[in-house]
C-alpha positions as CSV (number, residue, x, y, z in Angstrom):
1,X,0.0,0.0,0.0
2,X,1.5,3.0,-1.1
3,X,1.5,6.4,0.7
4,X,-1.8,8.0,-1.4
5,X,-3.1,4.8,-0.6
6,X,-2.6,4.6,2.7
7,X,-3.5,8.7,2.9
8,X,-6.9,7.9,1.3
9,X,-7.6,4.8,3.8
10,X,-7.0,7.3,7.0
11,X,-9.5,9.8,5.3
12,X,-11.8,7.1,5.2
13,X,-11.9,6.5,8.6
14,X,-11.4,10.2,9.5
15,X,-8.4,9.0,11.1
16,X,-4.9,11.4,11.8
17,X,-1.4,9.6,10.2
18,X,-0.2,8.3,13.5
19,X,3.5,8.9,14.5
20,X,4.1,5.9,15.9
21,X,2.6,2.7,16.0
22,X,1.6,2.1,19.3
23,X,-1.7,0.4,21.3
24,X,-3.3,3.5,21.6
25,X,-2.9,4.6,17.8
26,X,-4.1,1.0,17.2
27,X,-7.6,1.0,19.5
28,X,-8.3,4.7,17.6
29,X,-8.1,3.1,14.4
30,X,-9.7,0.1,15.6
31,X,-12.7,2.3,16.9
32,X,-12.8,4.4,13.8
33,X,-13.0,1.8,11.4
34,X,-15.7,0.0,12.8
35,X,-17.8,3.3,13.0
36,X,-16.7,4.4,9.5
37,X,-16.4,1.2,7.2
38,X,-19.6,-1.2,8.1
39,X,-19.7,-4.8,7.9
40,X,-21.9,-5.6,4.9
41,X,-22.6,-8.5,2.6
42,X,-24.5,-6.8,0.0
43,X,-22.0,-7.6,-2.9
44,X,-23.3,-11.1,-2.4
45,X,-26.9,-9.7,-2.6
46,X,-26.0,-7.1,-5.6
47,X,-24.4,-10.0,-7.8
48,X,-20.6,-8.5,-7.4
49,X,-17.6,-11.0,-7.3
50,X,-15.6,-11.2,-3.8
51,X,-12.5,-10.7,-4.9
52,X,-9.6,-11.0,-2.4
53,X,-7.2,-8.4,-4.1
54,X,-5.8,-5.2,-2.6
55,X,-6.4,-3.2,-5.2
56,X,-9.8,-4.3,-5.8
57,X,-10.7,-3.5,-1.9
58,X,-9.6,-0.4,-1.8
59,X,-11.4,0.6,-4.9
60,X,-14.4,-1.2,-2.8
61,X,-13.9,0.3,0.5
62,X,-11.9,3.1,0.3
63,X,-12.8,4.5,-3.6
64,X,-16.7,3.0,-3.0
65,X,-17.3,4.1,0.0
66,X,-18.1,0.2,0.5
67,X,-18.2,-2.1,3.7
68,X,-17.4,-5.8,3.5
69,X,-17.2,-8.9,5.6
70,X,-14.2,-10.5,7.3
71,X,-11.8,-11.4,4.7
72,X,-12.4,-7.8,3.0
73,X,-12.7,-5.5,6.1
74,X,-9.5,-7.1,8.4
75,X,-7.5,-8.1,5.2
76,X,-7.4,-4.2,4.1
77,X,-7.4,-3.0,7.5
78,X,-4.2,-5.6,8.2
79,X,-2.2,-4.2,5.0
80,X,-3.3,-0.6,6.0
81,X,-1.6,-1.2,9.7
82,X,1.3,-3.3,8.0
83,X,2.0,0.2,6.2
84,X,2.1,2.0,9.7
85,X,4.5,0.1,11.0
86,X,2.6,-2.6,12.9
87,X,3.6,-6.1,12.6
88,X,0.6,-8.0,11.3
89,X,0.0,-12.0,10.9
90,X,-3.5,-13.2,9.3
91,X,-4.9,-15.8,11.2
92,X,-7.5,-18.2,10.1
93,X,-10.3,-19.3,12.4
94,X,-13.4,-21.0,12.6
95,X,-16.5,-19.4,14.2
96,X,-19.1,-21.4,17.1
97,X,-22.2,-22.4,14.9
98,X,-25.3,-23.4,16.9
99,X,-24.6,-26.4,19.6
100,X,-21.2,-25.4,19.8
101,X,-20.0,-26.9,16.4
102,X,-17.2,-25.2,14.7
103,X,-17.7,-23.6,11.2
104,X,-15.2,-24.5,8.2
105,X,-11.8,-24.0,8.1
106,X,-11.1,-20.3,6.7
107,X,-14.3,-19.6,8.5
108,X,-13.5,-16.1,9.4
109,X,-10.2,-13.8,9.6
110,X,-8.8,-12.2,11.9
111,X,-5.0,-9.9,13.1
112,X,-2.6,-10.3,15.0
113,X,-1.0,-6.8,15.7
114,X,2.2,-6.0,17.5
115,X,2.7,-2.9,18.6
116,X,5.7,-0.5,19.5
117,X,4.9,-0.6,23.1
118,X,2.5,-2.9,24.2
119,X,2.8,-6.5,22.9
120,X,0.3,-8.4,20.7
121,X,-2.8,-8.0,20.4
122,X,-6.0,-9.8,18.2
123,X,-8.0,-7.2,16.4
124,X,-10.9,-7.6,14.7
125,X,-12.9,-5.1,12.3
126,X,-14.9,-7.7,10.2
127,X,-16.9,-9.8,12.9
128,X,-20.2,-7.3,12.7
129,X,-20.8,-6.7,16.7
130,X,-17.7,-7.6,18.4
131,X,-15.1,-6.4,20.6
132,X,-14.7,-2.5,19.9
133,X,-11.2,-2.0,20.7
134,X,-8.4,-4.8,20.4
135,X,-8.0,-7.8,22.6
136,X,-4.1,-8.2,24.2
137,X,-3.3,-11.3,22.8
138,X,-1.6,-13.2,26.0
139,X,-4.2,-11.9,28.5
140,X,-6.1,-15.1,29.8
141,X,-8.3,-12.7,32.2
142,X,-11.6,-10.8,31.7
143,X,-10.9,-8.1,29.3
144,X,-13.7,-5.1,29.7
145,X,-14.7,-3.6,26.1
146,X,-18.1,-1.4,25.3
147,X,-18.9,-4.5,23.5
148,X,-19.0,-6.7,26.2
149,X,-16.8,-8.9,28.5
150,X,-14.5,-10.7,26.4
151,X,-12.0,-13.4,27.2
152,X,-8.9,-14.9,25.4
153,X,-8.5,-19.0,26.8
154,X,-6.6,-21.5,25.3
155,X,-9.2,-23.7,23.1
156,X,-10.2,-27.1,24.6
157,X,-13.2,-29.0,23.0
158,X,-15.8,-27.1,21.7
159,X,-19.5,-27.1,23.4
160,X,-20.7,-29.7,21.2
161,X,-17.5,-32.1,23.1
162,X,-15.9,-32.4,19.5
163,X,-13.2,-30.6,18.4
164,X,-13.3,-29.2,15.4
165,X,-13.5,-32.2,13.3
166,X,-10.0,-32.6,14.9
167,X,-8.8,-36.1,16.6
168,X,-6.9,-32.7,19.5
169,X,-7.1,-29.4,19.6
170,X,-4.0,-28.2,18.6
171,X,-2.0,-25.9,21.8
172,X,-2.0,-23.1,20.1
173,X,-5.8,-22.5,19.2
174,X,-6.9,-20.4,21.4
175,X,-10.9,-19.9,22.0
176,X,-12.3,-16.0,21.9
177,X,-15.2,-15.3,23.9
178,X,-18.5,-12.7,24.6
179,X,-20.0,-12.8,27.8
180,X,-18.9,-16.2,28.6
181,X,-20.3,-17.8,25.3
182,X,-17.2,-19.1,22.7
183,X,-17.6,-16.5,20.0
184,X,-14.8,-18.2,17.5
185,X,-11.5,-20.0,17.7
186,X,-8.1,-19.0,15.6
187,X,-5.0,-20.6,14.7
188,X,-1.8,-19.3,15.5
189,X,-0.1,-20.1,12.4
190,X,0.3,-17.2,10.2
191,X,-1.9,-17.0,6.9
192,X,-1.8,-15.0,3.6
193,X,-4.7,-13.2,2.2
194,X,-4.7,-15.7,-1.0
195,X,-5.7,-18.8,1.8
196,X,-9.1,-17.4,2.6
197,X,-10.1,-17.1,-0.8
198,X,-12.3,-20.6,-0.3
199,X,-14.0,-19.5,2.3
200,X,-15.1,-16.5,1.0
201,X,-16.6,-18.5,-2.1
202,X,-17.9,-20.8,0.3
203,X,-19.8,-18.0,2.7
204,X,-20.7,-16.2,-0.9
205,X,-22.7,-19.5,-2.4
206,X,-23.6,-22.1,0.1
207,X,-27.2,-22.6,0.6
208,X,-25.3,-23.0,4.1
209,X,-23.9,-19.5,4.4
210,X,-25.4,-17.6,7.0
211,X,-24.5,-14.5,4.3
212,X,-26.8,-15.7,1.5
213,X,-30.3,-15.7,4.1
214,X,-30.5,-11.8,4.0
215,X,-28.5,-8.7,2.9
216,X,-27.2,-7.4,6.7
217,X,-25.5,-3.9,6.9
218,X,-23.9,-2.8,10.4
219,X,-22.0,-0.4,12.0
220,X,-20.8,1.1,15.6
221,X,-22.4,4.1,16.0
222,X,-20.7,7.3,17.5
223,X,-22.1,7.3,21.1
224,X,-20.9,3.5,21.5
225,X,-24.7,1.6,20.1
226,X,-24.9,0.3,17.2
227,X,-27.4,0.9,14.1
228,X,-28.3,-2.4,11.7
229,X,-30.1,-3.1,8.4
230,X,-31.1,-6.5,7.7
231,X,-33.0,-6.8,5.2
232,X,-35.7,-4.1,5.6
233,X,-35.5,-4.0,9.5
234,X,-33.9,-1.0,10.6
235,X,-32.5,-1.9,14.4
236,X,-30.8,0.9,16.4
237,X,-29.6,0.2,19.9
238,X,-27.9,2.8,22.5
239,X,-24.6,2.0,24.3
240,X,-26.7,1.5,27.1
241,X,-28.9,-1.3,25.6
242,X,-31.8,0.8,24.4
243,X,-33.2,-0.9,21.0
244,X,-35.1,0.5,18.2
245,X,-37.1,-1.5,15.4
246,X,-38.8,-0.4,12.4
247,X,-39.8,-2.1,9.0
248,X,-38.9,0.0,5.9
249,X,-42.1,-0.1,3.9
250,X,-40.4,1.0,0.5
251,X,-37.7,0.7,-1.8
252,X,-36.8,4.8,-1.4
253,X,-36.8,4.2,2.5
254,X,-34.2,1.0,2.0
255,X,-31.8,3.5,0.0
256,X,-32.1,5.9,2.1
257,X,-31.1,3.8,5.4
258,X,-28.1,2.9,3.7
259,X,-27.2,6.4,2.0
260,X,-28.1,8.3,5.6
261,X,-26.9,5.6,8.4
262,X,-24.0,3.7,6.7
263,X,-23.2,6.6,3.7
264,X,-23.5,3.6,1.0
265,X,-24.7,4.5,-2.1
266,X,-26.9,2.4,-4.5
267,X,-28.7,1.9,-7.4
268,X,-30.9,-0.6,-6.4
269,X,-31.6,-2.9,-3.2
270,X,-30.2,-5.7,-2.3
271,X,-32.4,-8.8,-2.6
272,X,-31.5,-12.5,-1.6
273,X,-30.1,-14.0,-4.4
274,X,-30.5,-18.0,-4.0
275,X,-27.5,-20.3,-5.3
């Protein structure tokens, strides 16, 4: 990522060139992203390719004024940190599907970021409602975040007492989790952006893909809530739990939501596109 490039990315996220790449340079950006740049699946809804290419994103996110979903949103975000010094390592993981089971390999993406002055630490712009800030990495305690309580463990079986379609867990997987529920569980061993490129073909045409049910477009909102269109339901909630739901009744209203409350424009709205 070249200097414009990265210049362009921080005007996205209405974000200052940081001097140094530190933890605290890391949670603004972290915050700012996930208020800025929404987690969306509408390309799969829309008919556009998923296409795991730099170039191609940033024209997506950064020239579009697009969101995207895991691979998209942390695989820019981890080449924009790379170019401000941080050390980044992809890591693949699979996310906790209903009775525990673990999703397919390449499931979801997430970053490991080491910083200047503050260790590693696992952060995550591409998981919809999440952790706001980044996790530290080696901390096996609580960890407070606006988005809940959230705990790093080393993984054992999942709740469903398989692991993973594994015979062992492997040491290094480690479990993340919300509130005391496993949220998803990531591999140590670093990845490239080019090994995800199943799953996102995989989450993009499965009858099995949670993505492919309904077009979902999500973002943090500035006072800590968080504002949601799925499908035509328009959900707003406060940072103190206060929720909001309303259908939208019309085509105009849907494009509005998303010009207004996520600054996406479009043509036309999403509809659920079966395989």
């Amino acid at each position: 990522m070249d200097s414009a490039q990265v210049d362009a990315y921080l005007s996205r996220l209405g974000a200052e060139y940081p001097a140094w790449p530190t933890v605290d340079a890391l949670r603004e950006l972290h915050l700012r992203h996930l208020r800025n740049v929404p987690f969306e699946n509408l390309s799969v809804h829309l008919g556009e390719e998923i296409t795991l290419e730099q170039e191609r994103l940033l024209d997506k996110v950064v020239g579009a004024r697009r969101g995207g979903f895991c691979y998209e949103l942390n695989g820019l975000f981890g080449a924009l940190l790379a170019a401000l010094g941080y050390e980044v390592t992809l890591l693949a993981a699979r996310v906790y599907g209903d009775g525990g089971r673990l999703g397919i390999p390449y499931d979801h993406l997430a970053l490991r970021v080491r910083t200047v002055d503050g260790g590693d630490w696992l952060a995550d712009v591409g998981f919809g409602a999440h952790s706001h800030g980044p996790l530290e990495f080696g901390e096996r305690g609580e960890q407070e975040d606006p988005g809940g309580t959230f705990r790093v463990a080393e993984a054992g079986p999942d709740e469903a007492g398989v692991r993973g379609g594994h015979d062992s867990a492997r040491a290094a997987d480690l479990d993340v989790l919300r509130d005391g529920k496993s949220v998803y569980r990531v591999e140590l061993r670093p990845r490239v952006l080019g090994d995800f490129v199943s799953g996102a073909w995989w989450h993009s045409t499965s009858p099995q893909s949670h993505f492919l049910q309904s077009p979902v477009c999500s973002r943090v909102t500035e006072d800590g809530g968080r504002v949601t269109l799925s499908g035509r339901r328009l959900v707003s909630t406060t940072a103190d739990g206060r929720r909001e739901e309303r259908e939208l009744d019309t085509d105009e209203e849907v494009l509005a939501a998303y010009r207004d409350r996520f600054g996406i424009i479009l043509d036309q709205v999403p509809v659920v596109r079966r395989p």
